[in-house]
C-alpha positions as CSV (number, residue, x, y, z in Angstrom):
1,X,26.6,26.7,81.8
2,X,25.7,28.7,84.8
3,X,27.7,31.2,86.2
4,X,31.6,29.7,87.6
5,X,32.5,33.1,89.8
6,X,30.2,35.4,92.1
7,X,30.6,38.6,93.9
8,X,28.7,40.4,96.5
9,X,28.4,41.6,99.7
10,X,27.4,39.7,102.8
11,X,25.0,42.2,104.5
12,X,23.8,43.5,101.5
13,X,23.2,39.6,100.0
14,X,22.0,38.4,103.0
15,X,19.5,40.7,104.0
16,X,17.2,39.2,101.3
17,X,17.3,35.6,102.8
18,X,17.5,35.8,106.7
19,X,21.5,36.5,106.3
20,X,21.9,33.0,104.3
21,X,24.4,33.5,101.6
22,X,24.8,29.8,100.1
23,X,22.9,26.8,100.6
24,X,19.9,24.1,99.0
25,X,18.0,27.3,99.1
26,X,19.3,29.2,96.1
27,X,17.9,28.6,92.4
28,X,19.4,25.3,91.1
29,X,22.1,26.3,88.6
30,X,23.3,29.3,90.4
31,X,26.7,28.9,91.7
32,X,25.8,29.6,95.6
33,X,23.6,26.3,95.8
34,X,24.8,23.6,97.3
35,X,23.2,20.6,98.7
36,X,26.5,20.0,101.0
37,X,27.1,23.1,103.0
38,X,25.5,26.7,103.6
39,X,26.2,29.6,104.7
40,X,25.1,32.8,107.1
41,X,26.1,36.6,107.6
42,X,23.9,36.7,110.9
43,X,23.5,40.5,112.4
44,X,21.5,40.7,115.9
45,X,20.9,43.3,117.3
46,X,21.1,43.3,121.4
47,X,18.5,41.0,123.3
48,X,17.5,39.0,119.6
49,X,17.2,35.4,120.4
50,X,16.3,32.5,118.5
51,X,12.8,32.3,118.3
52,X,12.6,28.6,119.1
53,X,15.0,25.8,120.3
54,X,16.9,23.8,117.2
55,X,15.3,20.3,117.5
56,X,16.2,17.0,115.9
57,X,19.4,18.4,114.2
58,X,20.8,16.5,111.0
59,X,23.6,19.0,110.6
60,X,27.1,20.1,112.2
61,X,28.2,23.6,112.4
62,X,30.4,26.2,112.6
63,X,29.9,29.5,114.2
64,X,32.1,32.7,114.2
65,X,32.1,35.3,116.3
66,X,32.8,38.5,113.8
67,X,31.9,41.1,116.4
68,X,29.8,41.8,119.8
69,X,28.7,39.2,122.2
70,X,26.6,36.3,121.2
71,X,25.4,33.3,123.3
72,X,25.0,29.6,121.8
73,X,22.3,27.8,124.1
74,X,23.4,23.9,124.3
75,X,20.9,21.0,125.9
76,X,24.7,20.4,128.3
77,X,26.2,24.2,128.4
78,X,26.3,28.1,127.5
79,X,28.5,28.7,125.3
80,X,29.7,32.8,125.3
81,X,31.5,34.1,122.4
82,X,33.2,37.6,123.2
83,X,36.0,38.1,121.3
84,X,36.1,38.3,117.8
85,X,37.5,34.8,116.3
86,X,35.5,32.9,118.9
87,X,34.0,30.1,117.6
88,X,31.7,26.7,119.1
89,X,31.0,23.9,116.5
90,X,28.6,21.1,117.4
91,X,27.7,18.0,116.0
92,X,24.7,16.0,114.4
93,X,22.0,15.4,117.2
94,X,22.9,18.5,119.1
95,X,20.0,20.6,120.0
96,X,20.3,24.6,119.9
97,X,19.3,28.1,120.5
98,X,21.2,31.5,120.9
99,X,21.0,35.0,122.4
100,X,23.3,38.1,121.1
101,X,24.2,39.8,124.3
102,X,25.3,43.0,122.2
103,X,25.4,43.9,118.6
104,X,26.6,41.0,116.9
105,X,28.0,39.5,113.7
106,X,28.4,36.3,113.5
107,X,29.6,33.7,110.4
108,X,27.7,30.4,110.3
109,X,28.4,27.6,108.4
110,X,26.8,24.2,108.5
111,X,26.4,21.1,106.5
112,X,24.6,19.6,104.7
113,X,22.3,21.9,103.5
114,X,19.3,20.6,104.1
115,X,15.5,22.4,103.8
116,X,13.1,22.1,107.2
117,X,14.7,24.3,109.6
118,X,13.5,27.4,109.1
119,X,11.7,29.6,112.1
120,X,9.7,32.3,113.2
121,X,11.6,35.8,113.1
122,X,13.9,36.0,116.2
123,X,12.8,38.0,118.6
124,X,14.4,40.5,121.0
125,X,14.1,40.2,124.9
């Protein structure tokens, strides 16, 4: 039986994997994969940016402003999270990018979990 409770810390966990916490991408059997939903500590520094545009999306999410200011790039707006508790969730379909203004944290959370999306470093501007 594989393990049934884990603890750790966010920056410290994430920082091996691009700030993802849970998702398809862990070893099978350990109890933060999932197939159904994943997770991310994301920390930007000021002017990091996606390094490409989010095409052909098959998931929704969730995102969090913890702390700074963080921009979510959508094909129909800008979306500006500045305080912390700010959130924008978009569905299926919806094409992305972002830009943290400042210093940011932010808590992302999508699903499914699905392999195929990942990119280049982000760069900063």
């Amino acid at each position: 039986m594989g393990e049934t409770v884990y603890v750790g810390n966010a920056g410290v966990d994430g920082a091996t994997n691009a700030g993802w916490l849970l998702g398809h991408f862990a070893p099978p059997g350990e109890i933060r994969h999932s197939t159904d939903v994943e997770v991310k500590w994301g920390v930007h520094p000021p002017g990091q940016a996606r390094s490409r545009w989010a095409t052909g999306e098959r998931r929704t999410t969730l995102l969090v402003l913890v702390e700074g200011c963080f921009r979510v790039e959508l094909p129909d707006r800008t979306v500006r999270l500045a305080a912390p508790g700010d959130y924008v969730v978009w569905a299926r379909g919806v094409d992305h990018s972002w830009f943290a203004e400042r210093a940011s944290v932010v808590l992302t959370v999508r699903w499914p979990s699905l392999p195929g999306y990942r990119v280049d470093p982000p760069v900063l501007h």
